[in-house]
C-alpha positions as CSV (number, residue, x, y, z in Angstrom):
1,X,8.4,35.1,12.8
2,X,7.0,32.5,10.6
3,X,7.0,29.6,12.9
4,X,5.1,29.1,16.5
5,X,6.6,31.5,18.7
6,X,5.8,31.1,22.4
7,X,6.8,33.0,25.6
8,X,9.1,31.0,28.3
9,X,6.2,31.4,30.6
10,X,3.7,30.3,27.4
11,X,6.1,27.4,27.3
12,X,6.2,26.5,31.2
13,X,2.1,26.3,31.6
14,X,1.8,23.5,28.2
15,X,4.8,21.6,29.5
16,X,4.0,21.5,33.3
17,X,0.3,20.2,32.1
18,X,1.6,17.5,30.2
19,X,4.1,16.1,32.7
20,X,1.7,16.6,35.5
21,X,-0.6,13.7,33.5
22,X,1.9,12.0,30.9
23,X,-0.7,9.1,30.4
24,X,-3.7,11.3,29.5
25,X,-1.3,13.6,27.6
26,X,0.4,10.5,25.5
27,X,-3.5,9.3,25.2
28,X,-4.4,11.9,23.0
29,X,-1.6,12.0,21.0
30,X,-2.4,8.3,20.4
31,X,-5.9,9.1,19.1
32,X,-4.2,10.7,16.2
33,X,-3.1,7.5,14.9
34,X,-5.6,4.7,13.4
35,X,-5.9,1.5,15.7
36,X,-7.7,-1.8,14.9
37,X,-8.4,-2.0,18.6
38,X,-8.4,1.2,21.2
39,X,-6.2,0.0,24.0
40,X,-7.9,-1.0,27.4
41,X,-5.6,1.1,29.6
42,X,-3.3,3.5,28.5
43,X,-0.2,2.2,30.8
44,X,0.6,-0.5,33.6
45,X,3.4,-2.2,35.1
46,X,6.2,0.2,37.0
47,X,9.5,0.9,34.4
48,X,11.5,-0.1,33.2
49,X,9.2,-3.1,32.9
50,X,6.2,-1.0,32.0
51,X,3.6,-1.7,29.1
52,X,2.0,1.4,27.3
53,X,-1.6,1.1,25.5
54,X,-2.4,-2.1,27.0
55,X,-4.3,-4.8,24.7
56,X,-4.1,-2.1,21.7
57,X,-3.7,-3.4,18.3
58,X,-2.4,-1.5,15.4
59,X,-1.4,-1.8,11.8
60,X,1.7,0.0,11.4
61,X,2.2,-0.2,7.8
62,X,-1.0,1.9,7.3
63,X,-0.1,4.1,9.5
64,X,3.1,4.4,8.0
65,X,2.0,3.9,4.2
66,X,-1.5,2.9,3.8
67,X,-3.1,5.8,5.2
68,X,-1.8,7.9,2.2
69,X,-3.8,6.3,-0.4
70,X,-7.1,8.3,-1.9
71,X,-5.1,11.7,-0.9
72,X,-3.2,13.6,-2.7
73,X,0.0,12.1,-1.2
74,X,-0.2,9.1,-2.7
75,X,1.4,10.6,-6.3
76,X,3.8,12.4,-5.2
77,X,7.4,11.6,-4.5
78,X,7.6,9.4,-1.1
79,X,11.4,9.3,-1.8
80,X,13.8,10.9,-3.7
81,X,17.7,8.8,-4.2
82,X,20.8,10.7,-4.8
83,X,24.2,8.4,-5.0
84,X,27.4,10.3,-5.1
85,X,27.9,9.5,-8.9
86,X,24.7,12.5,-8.9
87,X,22.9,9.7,-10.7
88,X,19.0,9.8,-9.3
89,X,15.5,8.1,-8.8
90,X,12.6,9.2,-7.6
91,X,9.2,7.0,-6.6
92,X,5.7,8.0,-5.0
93,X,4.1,7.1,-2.1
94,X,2.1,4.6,-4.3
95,X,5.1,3.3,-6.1
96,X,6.7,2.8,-2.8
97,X,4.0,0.9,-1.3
98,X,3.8,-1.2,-4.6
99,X,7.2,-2.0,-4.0
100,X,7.0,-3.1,-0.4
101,X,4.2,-5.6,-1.0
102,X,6.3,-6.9,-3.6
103,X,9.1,-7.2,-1.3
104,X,7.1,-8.6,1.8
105,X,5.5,-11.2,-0.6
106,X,8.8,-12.5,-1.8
107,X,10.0,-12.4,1.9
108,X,6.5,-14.7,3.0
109,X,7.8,-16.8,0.1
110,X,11.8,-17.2,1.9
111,X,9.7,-17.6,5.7
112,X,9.8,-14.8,6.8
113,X,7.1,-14.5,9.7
114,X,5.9,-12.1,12.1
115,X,8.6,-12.5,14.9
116,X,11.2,-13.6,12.9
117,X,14.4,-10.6,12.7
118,X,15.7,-9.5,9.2
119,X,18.7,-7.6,9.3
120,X,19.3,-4.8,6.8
121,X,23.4,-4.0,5.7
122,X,23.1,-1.0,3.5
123,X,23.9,2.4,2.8
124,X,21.0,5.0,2.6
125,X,18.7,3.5,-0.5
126,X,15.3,2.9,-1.6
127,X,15.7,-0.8,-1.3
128,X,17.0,-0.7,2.1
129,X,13.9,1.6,3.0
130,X,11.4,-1.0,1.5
131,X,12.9,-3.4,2.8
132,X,12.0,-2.2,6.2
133,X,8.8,-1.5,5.4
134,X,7.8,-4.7,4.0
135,X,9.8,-6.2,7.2
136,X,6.8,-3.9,9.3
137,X,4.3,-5.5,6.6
138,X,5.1,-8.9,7.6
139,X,5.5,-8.2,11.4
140,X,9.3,-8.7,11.9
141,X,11.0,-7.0,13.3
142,X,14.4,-5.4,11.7
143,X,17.8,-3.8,12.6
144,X,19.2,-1.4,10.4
145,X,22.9,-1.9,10.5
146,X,25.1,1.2,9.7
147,X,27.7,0.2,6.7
148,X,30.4,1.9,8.8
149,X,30.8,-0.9,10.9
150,X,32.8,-3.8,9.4
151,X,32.4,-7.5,9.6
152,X,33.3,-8.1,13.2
153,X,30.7,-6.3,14.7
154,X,28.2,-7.3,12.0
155,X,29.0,-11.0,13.0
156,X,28.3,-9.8,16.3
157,X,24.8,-9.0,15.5
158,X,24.1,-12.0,13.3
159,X,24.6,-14.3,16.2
160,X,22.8,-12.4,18.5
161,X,19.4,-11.8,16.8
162,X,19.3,-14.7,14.2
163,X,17.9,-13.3,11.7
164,X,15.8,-15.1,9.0
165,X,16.6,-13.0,6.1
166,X,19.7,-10.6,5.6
167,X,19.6,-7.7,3.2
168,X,23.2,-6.3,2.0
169,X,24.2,-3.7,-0.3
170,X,26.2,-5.2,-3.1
171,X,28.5,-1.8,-2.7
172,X,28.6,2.1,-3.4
173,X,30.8,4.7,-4.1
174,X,32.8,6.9,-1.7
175,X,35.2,9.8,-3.1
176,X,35.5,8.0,-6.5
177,X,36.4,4.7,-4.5
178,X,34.2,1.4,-4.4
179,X,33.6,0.8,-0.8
180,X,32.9,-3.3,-1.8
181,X,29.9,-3.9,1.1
182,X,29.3,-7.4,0.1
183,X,32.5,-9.1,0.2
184,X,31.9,-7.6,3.9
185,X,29.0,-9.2,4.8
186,X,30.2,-12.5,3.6
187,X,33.1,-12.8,5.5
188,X,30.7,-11.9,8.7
189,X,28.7,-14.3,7.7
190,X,31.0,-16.7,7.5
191,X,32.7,-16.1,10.9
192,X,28.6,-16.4,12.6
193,X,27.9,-19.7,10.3
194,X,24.7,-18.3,9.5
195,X,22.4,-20.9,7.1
196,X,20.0,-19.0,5.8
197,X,19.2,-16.6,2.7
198,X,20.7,-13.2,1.7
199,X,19.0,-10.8,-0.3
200,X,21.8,-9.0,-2.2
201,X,20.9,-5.0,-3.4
202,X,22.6,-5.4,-6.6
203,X,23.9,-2.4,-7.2
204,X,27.9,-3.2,-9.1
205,X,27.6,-7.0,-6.9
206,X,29.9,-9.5,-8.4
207,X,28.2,-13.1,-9.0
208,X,26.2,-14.4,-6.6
209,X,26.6,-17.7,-4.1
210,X,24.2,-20.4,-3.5
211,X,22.4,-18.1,-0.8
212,X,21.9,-15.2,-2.1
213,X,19.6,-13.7,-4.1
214,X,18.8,-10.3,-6.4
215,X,16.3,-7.6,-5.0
216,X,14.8,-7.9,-8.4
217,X,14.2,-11.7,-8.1
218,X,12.9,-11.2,-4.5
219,X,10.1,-8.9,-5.6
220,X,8.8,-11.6,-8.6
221,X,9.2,-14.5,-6.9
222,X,5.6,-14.4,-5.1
223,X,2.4,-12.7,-6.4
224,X,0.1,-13.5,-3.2
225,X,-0.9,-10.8,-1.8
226,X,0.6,-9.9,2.2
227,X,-2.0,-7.8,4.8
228,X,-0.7,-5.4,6.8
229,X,0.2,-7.3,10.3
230,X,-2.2,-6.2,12.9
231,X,0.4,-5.9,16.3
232,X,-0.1,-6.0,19.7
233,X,1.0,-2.6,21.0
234,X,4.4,-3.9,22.5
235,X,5.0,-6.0,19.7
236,X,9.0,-5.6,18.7
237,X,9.3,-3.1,15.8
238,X,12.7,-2.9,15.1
239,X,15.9,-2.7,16.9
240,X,19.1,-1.0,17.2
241,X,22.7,-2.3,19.2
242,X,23.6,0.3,21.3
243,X,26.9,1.0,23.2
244,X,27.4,0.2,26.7
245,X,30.6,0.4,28.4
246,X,31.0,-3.2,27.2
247,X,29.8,-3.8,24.0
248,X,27.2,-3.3,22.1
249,X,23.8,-4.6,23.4
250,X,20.2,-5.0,21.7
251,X,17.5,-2.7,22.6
252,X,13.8,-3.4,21.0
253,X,11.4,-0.7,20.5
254,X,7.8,-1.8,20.3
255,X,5.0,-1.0,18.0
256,X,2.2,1.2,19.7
257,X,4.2,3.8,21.8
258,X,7.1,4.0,19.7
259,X,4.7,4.8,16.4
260,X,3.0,7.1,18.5
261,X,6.1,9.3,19.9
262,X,7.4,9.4,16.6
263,X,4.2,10.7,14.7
264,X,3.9,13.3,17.3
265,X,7.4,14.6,17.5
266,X,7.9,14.5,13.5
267,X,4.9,17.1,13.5
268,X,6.0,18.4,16.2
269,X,9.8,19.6,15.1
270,X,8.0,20.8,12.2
271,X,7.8,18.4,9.0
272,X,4.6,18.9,7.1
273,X,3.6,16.9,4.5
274,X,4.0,19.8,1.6
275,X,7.7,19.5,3.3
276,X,11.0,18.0,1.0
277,X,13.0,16.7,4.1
278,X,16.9,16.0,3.9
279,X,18.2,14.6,6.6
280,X,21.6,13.7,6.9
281,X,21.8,10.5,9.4
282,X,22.1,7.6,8.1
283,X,19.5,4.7,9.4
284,X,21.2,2.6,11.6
285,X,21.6,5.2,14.1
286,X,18.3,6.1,16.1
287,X,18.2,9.8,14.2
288,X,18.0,8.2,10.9
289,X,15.6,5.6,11.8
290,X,12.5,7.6,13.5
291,X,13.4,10.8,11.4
292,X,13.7,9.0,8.1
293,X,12.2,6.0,7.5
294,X,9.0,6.2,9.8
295,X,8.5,10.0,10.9
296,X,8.7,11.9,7.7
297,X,6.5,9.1,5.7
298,X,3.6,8.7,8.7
299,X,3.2,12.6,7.8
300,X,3.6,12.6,3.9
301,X,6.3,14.7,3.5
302,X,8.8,13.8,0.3
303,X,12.4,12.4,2.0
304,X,15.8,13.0,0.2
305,X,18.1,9.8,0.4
306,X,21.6,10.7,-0.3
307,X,24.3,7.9,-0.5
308,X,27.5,10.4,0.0
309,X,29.6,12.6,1.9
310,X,29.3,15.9,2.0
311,X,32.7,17.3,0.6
312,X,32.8,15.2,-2.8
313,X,33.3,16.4,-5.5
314,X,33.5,19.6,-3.2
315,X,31.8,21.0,-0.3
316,X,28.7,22.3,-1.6
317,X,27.9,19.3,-2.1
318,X,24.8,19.2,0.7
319,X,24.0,22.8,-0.5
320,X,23.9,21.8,-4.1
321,X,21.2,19.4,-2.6
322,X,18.9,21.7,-0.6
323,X,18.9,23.6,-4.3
324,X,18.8,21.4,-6.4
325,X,15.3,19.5,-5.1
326,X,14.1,22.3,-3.1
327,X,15.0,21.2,0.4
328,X,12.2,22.8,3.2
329,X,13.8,20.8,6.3
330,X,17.3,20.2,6.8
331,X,18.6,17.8,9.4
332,X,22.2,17.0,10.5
333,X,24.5,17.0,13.2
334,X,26.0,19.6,15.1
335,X,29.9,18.0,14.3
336,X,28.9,17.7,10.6
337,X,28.0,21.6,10.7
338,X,31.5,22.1,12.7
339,X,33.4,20.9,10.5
340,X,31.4,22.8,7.5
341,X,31.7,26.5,9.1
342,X,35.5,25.8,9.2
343,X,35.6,25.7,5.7
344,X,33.7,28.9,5.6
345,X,30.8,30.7,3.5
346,X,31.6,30.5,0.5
347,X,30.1,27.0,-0.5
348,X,27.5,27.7,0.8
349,X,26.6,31.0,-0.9
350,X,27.6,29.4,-4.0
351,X,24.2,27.7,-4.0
352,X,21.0,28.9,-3.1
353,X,19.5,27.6,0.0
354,X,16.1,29.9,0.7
355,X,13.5,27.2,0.3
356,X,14.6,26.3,4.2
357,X,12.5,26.6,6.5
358,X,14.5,25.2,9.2
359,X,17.7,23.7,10.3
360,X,17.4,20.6,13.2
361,X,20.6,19.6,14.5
362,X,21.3,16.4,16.8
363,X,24.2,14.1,18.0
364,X,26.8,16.2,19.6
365,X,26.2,19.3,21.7
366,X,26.2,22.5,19.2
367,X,28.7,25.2,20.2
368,X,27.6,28.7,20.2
369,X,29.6,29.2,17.4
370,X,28.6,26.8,15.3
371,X,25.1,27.6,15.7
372,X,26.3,31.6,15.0
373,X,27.7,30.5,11.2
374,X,24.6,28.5,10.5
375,X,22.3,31.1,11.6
376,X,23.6,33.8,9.7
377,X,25.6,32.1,6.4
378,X,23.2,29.1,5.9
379,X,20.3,30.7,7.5
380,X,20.2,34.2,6.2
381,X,20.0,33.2,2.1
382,X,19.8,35.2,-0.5
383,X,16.3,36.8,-0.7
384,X,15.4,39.9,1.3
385,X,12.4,39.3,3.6
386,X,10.2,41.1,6.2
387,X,13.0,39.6,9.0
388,X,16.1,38.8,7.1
389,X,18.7,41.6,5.5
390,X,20.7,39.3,3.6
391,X,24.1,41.8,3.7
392,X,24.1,41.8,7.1
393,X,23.8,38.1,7.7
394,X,20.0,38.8,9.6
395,X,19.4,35.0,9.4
396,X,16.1,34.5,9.0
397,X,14.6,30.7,9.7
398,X,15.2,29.2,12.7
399,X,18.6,26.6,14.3
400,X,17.5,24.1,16.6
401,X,18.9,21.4,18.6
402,X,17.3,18.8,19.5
403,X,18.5,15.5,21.9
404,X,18.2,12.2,21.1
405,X,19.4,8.6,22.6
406,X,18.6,5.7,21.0
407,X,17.2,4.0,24.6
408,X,14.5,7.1,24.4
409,X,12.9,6.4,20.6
410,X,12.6,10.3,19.9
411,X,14.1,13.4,20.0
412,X,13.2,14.9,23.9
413,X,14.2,18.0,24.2
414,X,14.7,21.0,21.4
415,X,12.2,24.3,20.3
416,X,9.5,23.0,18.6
417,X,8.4,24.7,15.3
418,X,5.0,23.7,15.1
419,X,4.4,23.5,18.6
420,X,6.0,24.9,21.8
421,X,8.3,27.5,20.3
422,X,10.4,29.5,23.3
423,X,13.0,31.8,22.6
424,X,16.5,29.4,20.9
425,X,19.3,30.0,23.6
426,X,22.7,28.9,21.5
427,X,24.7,25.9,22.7
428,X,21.6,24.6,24.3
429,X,19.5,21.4,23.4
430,X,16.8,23.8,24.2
431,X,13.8,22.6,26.5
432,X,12.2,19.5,27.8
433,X,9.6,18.5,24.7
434,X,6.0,18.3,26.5
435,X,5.5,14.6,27.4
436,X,9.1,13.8,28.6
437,X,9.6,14.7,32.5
438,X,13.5,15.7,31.9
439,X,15.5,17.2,34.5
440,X,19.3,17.3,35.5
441,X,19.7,15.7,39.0
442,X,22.7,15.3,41.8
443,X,24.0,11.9,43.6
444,X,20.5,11.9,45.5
445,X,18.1,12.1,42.6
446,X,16.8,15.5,43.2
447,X,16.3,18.2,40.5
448,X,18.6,20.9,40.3
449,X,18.9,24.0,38.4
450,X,22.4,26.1,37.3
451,X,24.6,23.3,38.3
452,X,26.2,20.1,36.6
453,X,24.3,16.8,37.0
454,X,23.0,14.0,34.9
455,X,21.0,14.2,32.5
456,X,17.8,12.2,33.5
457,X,13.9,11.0,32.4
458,X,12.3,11.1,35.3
459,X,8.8,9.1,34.0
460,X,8.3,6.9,31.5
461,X,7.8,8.0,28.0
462,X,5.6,5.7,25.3
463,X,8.4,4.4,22.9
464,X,10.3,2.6,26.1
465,X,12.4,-0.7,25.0
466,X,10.0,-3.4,25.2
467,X,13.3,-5.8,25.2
468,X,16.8,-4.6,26.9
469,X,19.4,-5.4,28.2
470,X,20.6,-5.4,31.8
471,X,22.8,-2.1,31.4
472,X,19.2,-0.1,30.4
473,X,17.7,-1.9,33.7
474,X,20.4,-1.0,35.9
475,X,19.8,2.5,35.0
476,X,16.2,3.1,36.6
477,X,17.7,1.5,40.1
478,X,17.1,5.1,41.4
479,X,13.4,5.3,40.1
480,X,13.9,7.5,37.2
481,X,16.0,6.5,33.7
482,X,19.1,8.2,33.6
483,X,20.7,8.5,30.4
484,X,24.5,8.5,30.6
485,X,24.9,12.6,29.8
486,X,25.9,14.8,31.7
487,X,23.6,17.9,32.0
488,X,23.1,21.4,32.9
489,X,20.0,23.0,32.9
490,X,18.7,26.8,33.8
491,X,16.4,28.3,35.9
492,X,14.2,29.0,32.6
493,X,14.4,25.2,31.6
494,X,16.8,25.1,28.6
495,X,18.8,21.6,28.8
496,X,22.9,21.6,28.1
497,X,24.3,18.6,27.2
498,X,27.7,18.3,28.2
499,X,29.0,14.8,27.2
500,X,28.9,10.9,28.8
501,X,28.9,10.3,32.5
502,X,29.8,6.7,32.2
503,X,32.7,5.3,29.8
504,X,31.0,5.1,26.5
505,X,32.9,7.1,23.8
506,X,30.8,10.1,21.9
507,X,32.8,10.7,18.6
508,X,31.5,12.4,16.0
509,X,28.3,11.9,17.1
510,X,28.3,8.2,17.2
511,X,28.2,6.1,20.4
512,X,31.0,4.1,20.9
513,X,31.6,1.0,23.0
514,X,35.3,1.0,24.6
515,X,34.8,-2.2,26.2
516,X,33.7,-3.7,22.5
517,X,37.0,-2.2,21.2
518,X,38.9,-4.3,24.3
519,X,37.2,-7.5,23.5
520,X,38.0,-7.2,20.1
521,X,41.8,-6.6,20.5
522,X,41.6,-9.5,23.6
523,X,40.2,-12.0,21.3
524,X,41.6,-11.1,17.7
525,X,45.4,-10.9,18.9
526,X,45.4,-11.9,22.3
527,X,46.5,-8.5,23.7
528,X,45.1,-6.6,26.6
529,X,43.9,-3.2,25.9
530,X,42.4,0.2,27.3
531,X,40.6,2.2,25.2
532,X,40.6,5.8,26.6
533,X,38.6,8.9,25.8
534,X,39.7,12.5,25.2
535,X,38.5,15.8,24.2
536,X,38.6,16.4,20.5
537,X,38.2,19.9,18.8
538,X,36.5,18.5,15.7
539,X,34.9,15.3,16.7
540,X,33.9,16.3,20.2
541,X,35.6,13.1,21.9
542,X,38.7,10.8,20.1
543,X,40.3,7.5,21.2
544,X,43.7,6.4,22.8
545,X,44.3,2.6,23.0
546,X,47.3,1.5,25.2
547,X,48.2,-2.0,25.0
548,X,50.5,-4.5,25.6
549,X,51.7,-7.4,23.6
550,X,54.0,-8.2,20.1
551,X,51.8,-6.4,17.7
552,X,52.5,-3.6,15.9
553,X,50.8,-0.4,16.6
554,X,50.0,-0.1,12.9
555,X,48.1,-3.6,13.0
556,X,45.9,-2.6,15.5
557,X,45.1,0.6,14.2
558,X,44.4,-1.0,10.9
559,X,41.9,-3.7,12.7
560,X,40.1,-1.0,14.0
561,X,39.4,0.9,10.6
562,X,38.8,-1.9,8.8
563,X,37.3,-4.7,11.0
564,X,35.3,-2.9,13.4
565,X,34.8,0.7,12.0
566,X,36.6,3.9,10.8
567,X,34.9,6.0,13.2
568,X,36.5,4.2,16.1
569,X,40.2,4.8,14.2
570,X,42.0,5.7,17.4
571,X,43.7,9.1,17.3
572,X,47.1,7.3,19.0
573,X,47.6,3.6,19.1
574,X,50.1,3.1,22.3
575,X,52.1,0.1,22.9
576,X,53.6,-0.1,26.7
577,X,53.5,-2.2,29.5
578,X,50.0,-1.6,31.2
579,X,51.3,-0.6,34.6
580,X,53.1,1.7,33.3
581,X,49.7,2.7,31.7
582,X,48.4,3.2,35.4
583,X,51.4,5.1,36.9
């Protein structure tokens, strides 16, 4: 084997150590990272009001960026772009931080401040990435919005964070269409009255209003030069709305722990800096912003942006890219990969794959299957080697699952390449990741072993929500966070995750907020709603709404895609009277 192969028992002695003294464990993984000021203590308070690296300052931009510069990192590609036209840009690490002092100069110029929130409404890009980053120049804080969600929910989050500055995407293209972003955003905000600028990526945008502005006139409209902010450790970083029950809330990850977590498990999964990464989440969702925008560039590695889907103009299309710029990392999600083996080999042996090195897969649990087909058709490739007999589908790099939750920062649990490496058991999110006390527990809180429970964090963990709301509270009321999942887990540690516990919807790998989807319907046409779950082959859970009231079952369903998302399209849209719905 080519990666860090460990026994179980190997395995069990490193992550026993680590959770038997998280805070001096987390400690030295923080000393990896450069600090204006060393922290005074390393954690205090009881979660999930809990501080970590107390009175530490840090500048994340260079931890992120600056660092690079005088190495040889700093000329080579940072990021490469890929839209769906195939049209494509590439820029350095020193072009990209040239880029995001222009940008965080021009915001300065606008008001932007440390504190303030800017809100970015955008499709994978290189404008939406340095936007970000000159957001962490400038100390505010951001929220990457996914473009999948339409204006009512992006209203929504308008009102809620007030954000000083709003970045949309003027558009981009999806199966040959124009998905027309902008005209979006302005009708959201319209409906949240918000006053103040919009900077619009310009990319096919039709004239623009009194508000808005061009990327390219944000980055000359201010030469003075912006320092890297220097943050308190729990300073908010950015922030994500996740799905309760409910609706969508705001957690905040803070600066200190969450950079720290991150840099450790991006080396830890296995990203190099001699690594071209490609990872297939977009940021908006947790995956795609620790594993794309920060991760990958605190280590050097070169990141692939694709804006596209992965069947157009045909299904090789994610192949073509792992070819085509010599892809060593591939991440993606375990439905994505689902749906691919279902369309069988054949796109993928039409391209050649063997740079890979490894396959990380997140979101929804991976079926043995599923991880069988990518093993042995995407894994094998085409090259005989030492361990890999390409006609008899050998595989030869490793398939590994990993489990992540927005709440938690990082990925937790999942075989480590360059670090704790035990044996890959299929259909498994592997093991607890040293650092991260994870166990399944029953209704009294106690860990148990080959039996259903839920899925829980039994001690804090550095990138903790330094702002939350009362839903993330309510779940440490037993002492120990749990996240929502079900969970099984094995004598020998490995950690199956076997969907929600509570009400939130899982499809196709995104969290979904039933009780967002009731609001909507309540206050939109004045019907009352239930949105119910059930199992689907393809996207692991669907939706059924029931409801009662004049409107068409059509209207509704057409709301839904267009107003509030496409993934939340119900599979049936139900019109009856509501007891008969509980009968």
């Amino acid at each position: 084997m080519r990666w860090k192969a460990v026994s179980p028992e190997e395995y069990r002695k490193i992550y026993l150590e680590s959770i038997r003294d998280p805070f001096s464990f987390w400690e030295r993984e923080a000393r990896r990272l450069k600090w204006a000021r060393v922290w005074s203590r390393v954690y205090e308070g009881s979660p999930p009001r809990a501080k970590w690296f107390v009175c530490g300052l840090i500048d994340a931009f260079y931890n992120i960026i600056g660092k690079h510069r005088d190495t040889w990192v700093w000329h080579k590609p940072a990021l490469i772009y890929e839209n769906e036209a195939g049209d494509a840009r590439v820029i350095t690490y020193s072009e990209l931080d040239a880029l995001t002092r222009r940008a965080a100069s021009g915001m300065k110029a606008l008001g932007v401040k440390p504190g303030d929130w800017v809100l970015i409404y955008s499709q994978p890009s290189i404008e939406a990435t340095v936007a970000a980053l000159a957001s962490v120049r400038i100390g505010a804080p951001f929220e990457m919005m996914f473009t999948g969600f339409g204006y009512y929910e992006l209203a929504k989050r308008i009102k809620d964070t007030k954000p000083r500055l709003i970045f949309v995407s003027g558009g981009y293209t999806r199966r040959g269409r124009r998905v027309d972003v902008l005209s979006t955003a302005r009708r959201a905000i319209e409906a949240a009255r918000y006053q103040e600028e919009v900077v619009v990526i310009e990319e096919g945008a039709p004239a623009l209003r009194d508000n808005e502005i061009s990327f390219q006139r944000l980055l000359s409209m201010s030469n003075t030069p912006v320092e890297g902010f220097v943050a308190p450790s729990d300073h908010p970083l950015f922030g994500l709305h996740v799905a309760y029950q409910d609706d969508y809330k705001l957690i905040v990850h803070g600066t200190g722990g969450y950079l720290v977590q991150t840099y450790s498990t991006s080396t830890w999964i296995g990203i190099r800096p001699r690594d071209t990464y490609f990872c297939t989440v977009w940021p908006g969702w947790i995956t795609g912003i620790t594993y794309v925008v920060f991760g990958p560039l605190m280590i050097g590695a070169t990141v692939v942006l694709y804006d596209g889907g992965p069947d157009h103009p045909t299904w090789d299309r994610w192949w073509r890219i792992i070819e085509d710029y010599a892809v060593t990392i591939f991440l993606t999600t375990s439905g994505a990969l689902h749906i691919l083996s279902k369309r069988g080999g054949d796109a993928v042996r039409s391209r050649n794959v063997d740079t890979l090195k490894a396959i990380l897969v997140t979101a929804e649990p991976l079926y043995p299957e599923t991880w069988h087909w990518t093993y042995t058709i995407v894994g094998t490739g085409k090259t005989p080697m030492i361990d890999s007999t390409p006609d008899r589908l050998t595989g030869r790099i490793p398939v590994v699952n990993l489990y992540i939750q927005s709440e938690l920062g990082t990925f937790v649990t999942g075989n480590l390449i360059n670090y704790t490496f035990p044996p890959i058991a299929p259909g498994s999110a592997g093991t607890p990741i040293p650092g991260f006390n994870i166990a399944v527990v029953n209704d009294r809180g106690e860990p148990v072993v080959n039996s259903i429970g839920k899925l829980a964090v039994l001690s804090p963990w550095p990138a903790m929500p330094v702002d939350y709301p009362l839903e993330y509270e309510e779940k440490w009321r037993q002492g120990y966070y749990e996240t929502g999942d079900y969970g099984y887990a094995t004598s020998d540690g490995y950690i199956y995750v076997l969907g929600r516990a509570d009400n939130v919807a899982k499809v196709s790998g995104y969290r979904l907020s039933p009780g967002a989807l009731e609001k909507a319907l309540a206050e939109v046409f004045g019907v009352k709603a239930r949105v119910l779950r059930v199992r689907d082959e393809d996207r692991f859970e669907s939706l059924i709404i029931e409801y009662e009231g004049d409107i068409e079952p059509d209207i509704i369903r057409s709301f839904i895609k267009t107003s509030i998302s496409p993934i939340a399209e119900p599979r049936e849209v139900i019109k009856r009277s509501m007891h008969a719905a509980h009968r």
